[in-house]
N, C-alpha and C positions, 0 to 999 in steps of 0.2 A: 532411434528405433522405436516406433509403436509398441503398445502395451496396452493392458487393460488392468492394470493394478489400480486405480480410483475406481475400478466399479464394485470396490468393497467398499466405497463408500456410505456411512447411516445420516439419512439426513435426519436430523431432532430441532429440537425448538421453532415449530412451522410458525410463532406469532413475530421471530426476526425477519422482519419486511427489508429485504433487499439489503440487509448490513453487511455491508462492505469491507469492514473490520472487524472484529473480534477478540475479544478478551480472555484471558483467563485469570481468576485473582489466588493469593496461596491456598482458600480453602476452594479452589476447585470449581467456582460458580464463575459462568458463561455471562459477559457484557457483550450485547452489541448495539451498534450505531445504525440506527434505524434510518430509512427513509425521509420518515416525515419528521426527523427531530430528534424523535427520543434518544435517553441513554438506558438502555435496559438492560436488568440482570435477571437472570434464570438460577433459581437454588435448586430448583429439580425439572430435570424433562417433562413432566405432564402437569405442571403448576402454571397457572399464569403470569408472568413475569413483572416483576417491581417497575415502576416509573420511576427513575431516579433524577432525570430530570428531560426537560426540552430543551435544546439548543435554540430554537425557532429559525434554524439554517439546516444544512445538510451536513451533519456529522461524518466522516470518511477513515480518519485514523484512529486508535486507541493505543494509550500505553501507559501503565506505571508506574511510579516512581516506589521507593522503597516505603515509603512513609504511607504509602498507601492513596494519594493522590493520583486522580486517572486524567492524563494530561487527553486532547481532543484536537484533533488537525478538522474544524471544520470550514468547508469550500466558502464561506459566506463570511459565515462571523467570528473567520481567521482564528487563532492560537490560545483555545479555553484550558481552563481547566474545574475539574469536578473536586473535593473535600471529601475526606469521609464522612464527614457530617450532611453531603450532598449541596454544597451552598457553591454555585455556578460564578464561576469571574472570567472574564476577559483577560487575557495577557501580552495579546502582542495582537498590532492590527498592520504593521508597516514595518522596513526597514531600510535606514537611509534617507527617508523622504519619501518611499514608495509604497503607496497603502498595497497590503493583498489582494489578488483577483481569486484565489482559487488553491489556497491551503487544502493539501492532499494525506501527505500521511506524517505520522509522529512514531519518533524513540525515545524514551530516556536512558542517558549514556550510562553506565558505571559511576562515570565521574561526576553525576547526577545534573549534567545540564542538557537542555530538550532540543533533540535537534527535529527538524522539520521540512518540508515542500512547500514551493507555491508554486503550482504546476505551470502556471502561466499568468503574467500581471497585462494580458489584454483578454484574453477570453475566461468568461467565467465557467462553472460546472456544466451550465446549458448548453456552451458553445463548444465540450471542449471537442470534439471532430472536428470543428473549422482549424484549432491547432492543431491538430496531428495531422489535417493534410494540407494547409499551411505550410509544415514544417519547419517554422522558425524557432530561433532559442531565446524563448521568454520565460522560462522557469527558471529558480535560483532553491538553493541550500542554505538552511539558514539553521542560528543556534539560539536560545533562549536561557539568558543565566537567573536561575530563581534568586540568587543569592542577588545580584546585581538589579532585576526586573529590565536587563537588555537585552535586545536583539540584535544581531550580527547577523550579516549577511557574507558568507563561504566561498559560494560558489555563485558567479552570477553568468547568463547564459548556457542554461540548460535546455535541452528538447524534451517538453514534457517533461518537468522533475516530479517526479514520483515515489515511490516507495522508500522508506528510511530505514539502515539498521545500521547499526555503533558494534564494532567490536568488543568482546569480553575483556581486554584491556582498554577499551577507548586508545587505542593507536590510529583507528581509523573509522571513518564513518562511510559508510553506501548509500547512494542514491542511485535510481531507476532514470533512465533517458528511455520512457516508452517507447518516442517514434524514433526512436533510432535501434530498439531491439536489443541494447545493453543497459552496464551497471557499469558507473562510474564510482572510484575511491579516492575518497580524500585523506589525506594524511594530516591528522590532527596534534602528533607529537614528532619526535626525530628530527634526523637529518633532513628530511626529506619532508619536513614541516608544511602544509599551506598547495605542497605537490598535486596533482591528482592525475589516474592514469585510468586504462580501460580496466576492472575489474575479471568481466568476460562479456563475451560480443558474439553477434549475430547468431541470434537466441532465434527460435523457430516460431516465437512466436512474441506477443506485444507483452512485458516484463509489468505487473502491475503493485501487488504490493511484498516488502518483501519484511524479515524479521531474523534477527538472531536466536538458534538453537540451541540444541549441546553441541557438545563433542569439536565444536569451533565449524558447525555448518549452520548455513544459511539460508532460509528456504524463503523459495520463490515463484509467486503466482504468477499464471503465466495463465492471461484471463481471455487472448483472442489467437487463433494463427495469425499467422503473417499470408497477408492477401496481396496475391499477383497483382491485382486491376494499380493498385496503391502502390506496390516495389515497383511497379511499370514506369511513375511517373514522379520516383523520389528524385530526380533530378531536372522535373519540370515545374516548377511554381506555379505556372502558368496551368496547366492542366491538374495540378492539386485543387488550385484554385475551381477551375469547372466543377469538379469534384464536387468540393464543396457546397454547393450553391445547387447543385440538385436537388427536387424534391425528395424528404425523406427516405417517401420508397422508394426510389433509385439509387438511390447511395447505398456504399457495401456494409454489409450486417455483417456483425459477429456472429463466428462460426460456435459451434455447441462444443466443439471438442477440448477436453478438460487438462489441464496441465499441471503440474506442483514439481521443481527442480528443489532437491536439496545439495548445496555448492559447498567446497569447504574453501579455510581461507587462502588457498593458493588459487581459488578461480575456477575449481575441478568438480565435474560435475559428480557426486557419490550417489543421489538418490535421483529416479528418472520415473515419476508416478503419471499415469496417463488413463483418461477413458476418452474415446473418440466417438462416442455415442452420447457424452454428457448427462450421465446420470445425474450429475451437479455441476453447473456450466457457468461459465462467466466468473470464475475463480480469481475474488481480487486479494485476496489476504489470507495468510498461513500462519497458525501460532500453534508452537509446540509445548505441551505439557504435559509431564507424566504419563509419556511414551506415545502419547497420543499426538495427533493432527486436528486443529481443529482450523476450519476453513468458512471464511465469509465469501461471500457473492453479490453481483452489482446489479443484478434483476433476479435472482432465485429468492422464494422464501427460504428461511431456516437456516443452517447450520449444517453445516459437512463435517464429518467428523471419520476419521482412518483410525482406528483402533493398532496398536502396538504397531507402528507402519515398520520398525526394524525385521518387522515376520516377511515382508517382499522382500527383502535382500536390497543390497545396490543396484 
């Protein structure tokens, strides 16, 4: 059901160029993943924000580890990571034999190893609407053990692997199948080790990035509707293909209308935040802290932020 509970959303820090992801560290200060590179943090809303560093790629995911390490899912130049002392290394470029195309989003687990996306090992971040109306399964799941310096590869054949969150026990991890409009889980302990099943499916709209909260719910960007012209022809390759290959302005635009699902861990949807006007649009990442919402975007400046979001109710 529609709503208009995101249009209490505040947008702050208008120098976040298009960051896609979002931070928060334990004292409370706002990193994002900028556009053209950077890694930036805001110690206050109306200060100019530290350079912490350059990727010299397209930075997309954020996340850290306890030690205070801010691992990096960037599209380019694959699986970094940041030091508190700010000194940039490379960690993972391949796995298996297969370089990255398009490293999307990052978690670190509980059990402190990094799991991650590569949305697609043919198209890169320029291309990626040729995969999504495509629709083939080039993206994989992948884990990175700092203890080890390996990379494993999960899950392979995914549509659009996207958005990453790890259970509060590391029992399981989630991944986003964009163009398929679900959340897939893998089962990383138990009987049911190595398993993976549908999370929750046929979402209203395109699932972008997602994260672990309290209370054992999981919140999830939900950054375009789901466009007829597209559902029309999900079982034509052949007319995907057309699609594709249209001049820009022809091909279908994301729509403004804003989404954020908070899910718990049975699949079930508890929170349902929406503005269909797009106050703050193109909503690719949700990270909760200290009651708060804070929200990245893939063409907005700034930061979206829902103050005590438990005051809408479920």
């Amino acid at each position: 059901m529609v709503n208009t509970k995101l249009q209490s959303v505040q947008v702050r820090y208008p120098a976040c160029l298009a960051c896609e992801d979002v931070a928060v560290d334990s004292m409370g200060r706002v990193y994002g993943a900028a556009i053209d590179g950077r890694i930036l943090r805001f110690t206050a809303e109306n200060k100019e924000p530290e350079v912490l560093a350059n990727t010299e790629g397209r930075p997309l995911g954020l996340d850290f580890d306890n030690a205070g390490n801010l691992y990096i899912a960037d599209a380019i130049k694959g699986l970094l990571r940041l030091s508190p002392t700010q000194q940039l290394s490379t960690l993972s470029l391949e796995s298996e034999g297969r370089p990255f195309k398009f490293v999307d989003d990052v978690e670190v687990g509980p059990d402190g190893k990094v799991y991650f996306s590569d949305a697609s090992d043919r198209w890169g971040i320029h291309g990626y609407k040729f995969d999504l109306l495509e629709h083939r399964p080039l993206g994989r799941l992948l884990v990175f053990d700092p203890t080890t310096n390996q990379t494993t590869t999960l899950l392979d054949s995914v549509y659009f692997a996207n958005g990453i969150a790890v259970a509060a026990d590391s029992s399981f991890v989630l991944v986003n199948e964009t163009s398929n409009y679900l959340t897939l889980r893998y089962q990383l302990m138990g009987p049911q080790q190595g398993k993976v099943d549908t999370f929750i499916q046929n979402l209203p709209a395109f699932p972008d990035g997602i994260s672990r909260g309290s209370d054992g719910i999981f919140w999830l960007a939900m950054i375009s509707p789901r466009n007829p012209r597209i559902d029309r022809f999900s079982t034509s390759p052949f007319m995907r293909k057309v699609i594709a290959r249209l001049p820009t302005w022809l091909q279908p635009a994301p729509a403004t209308h804003a989404g954020v699902l908070g899910i718990d861990s049975d699949g079930q949807v508890r929170y349902n935040f929406q503005d269909p006007n797009g106050k703050f649009s193109q909503i690719s990442s949700v990270q909760e802290w200290n009651g708060n919402l804070y929200l990245g975007s893939l063409e907005r400046a700034g930061v979206g932020i829902l103050e005590n979001f438990r005051q809408y109710g479920e």
